[in-house]
C-alpha positions in Angstrom: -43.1 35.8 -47.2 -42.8 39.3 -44.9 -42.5 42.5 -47.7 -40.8 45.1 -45.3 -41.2 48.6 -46.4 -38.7 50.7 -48.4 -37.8 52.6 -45.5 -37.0 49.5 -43.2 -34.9 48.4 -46.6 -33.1 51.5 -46.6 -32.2 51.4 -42.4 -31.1 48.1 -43.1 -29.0 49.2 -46.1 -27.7 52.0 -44.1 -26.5 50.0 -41.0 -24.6 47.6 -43.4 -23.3 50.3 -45.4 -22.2 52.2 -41.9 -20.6 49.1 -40.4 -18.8 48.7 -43.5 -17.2 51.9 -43.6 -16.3 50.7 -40.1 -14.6 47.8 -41.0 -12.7 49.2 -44.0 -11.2 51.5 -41.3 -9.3 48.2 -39.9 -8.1 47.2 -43.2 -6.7 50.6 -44.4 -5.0 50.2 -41.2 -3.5 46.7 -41.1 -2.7 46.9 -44.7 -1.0 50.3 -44.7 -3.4 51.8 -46.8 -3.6 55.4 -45.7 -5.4 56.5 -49.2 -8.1 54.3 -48.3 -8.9 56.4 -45.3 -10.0 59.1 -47.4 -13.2 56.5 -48.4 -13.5 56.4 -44.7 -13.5 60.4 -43.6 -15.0 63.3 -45.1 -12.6 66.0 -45.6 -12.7 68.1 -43.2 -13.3 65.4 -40.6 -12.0 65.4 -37.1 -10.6 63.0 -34.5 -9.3 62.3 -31.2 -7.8 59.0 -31.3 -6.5 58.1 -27.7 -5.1 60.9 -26.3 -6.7 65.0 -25.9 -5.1 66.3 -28.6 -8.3 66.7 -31.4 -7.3 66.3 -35.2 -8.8 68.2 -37.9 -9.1 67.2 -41.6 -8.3 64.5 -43.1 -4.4 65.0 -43.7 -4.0 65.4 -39.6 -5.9 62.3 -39.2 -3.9 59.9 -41.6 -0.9 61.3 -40.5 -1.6 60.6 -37.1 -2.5 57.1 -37.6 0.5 56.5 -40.1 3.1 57.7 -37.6 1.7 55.4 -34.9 1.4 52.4 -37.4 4.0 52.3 -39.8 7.0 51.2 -38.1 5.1 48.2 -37.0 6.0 44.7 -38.5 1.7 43.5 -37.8 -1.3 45.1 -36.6 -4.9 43.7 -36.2 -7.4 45.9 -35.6 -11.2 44.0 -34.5 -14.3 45.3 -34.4 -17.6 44.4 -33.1 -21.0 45.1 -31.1 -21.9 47.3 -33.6 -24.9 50.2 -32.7 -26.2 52.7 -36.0 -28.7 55.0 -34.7 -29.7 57.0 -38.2 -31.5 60.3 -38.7 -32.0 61.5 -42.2 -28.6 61.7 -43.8 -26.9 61.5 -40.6 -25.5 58.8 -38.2 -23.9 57.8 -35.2 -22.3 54.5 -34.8 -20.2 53.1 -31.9 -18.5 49.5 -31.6 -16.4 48.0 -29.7 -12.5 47.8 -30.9 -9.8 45.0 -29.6 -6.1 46.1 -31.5 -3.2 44.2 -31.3 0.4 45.9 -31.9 3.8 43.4 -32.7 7.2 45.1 -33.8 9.8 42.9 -33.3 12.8 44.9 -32.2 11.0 46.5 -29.4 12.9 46.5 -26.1 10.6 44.9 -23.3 8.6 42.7 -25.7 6.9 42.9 -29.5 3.6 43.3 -28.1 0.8 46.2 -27.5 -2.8 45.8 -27.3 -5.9 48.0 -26.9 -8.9 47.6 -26.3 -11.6 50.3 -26.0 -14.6 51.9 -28.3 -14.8 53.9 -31.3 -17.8 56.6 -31.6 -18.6 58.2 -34.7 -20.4 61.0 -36.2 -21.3 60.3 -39.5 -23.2 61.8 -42.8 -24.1 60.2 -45.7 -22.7 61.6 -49.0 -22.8 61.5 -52.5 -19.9 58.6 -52.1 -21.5 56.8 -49.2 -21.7 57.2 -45.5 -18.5 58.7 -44.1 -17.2 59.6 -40.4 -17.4 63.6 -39.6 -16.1 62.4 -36.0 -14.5 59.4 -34.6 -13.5 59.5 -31.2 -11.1 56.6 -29.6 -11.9 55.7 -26.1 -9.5 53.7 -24.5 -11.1 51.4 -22.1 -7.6 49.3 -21.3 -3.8 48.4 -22.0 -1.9 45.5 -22.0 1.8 45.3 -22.9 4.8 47.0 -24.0 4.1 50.8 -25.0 7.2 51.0 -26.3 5.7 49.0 -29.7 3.8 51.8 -31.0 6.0 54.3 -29.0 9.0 53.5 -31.8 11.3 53.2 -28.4 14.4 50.9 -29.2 
């Protein structure tokens, strides 16, 4: 049996505990859950999440994501190719993100996707590893805008 060391435990700890945070960003988002967020972000966390305009603080950033989300009838948000580079009690993580959009009544078709990257800046706190940063980057498109538009 291999004994790693306790600080190769704790990068292995901290790249699970990152990706998770990670992944509990999709579900907060499919499910409607827009408390959970807050055990996603720090407070006073910031975003830019597909287009220039940059978001500050938590509020601005699940308000954002609400307005863009809500009036759908199904989401599902993927993510993979997960990369945690760690320093100390900070992080940054990027993965690869594949989202699929539906709302039925939308004229031209019920169906959006985008695919592109998240990157995150993240610290650890006394609740976990949360995202200071996360930046959407859009790689492509597919579909009818009008879905997360709200267009009739």
């Amino acid at each position: 049996m291999t004994s790693i060391s306790s600080a190769e435990l704790q990068r292995l700890l901290d790249d699970r505990d990152i990706v998770a945070v990670a992944t509990a960003y999709t579900w907060a988002l499919d499910q409607h859950r827009w408390d959970g967020l807050r055990d996603v972000f720090t407070d006073d966390a910031t975003a830019t999440l597909g287009n220039p305009d940059r978001l500050v603080g938590i509020d601005a950033i699940i308000g954002r994501i609400r307005a863009a989300l809500e009036r759908l009838d199904d989401s599902q948000h993927l993510v993979g190719n997960h990369e945690v580079v760690v320093s100390g009690d900070t992080a940054t993580h990027r993965c690869y993100l594949h989202a699929q959009h539906i709302r039925h009544g939308a004229n031209g078709g019920p169906h959006y996707i985008v695919a592109g990257r998240y990157e995150d800046e993240m610290t650890r706190t006394g609740d976990g590893w949360r995202i200071t940063h996360r930046n959407l980057q859009v790689m492509w498109t597919r579909g009818n805008t009008a879905v997360v538009r709200g267009d009739q």
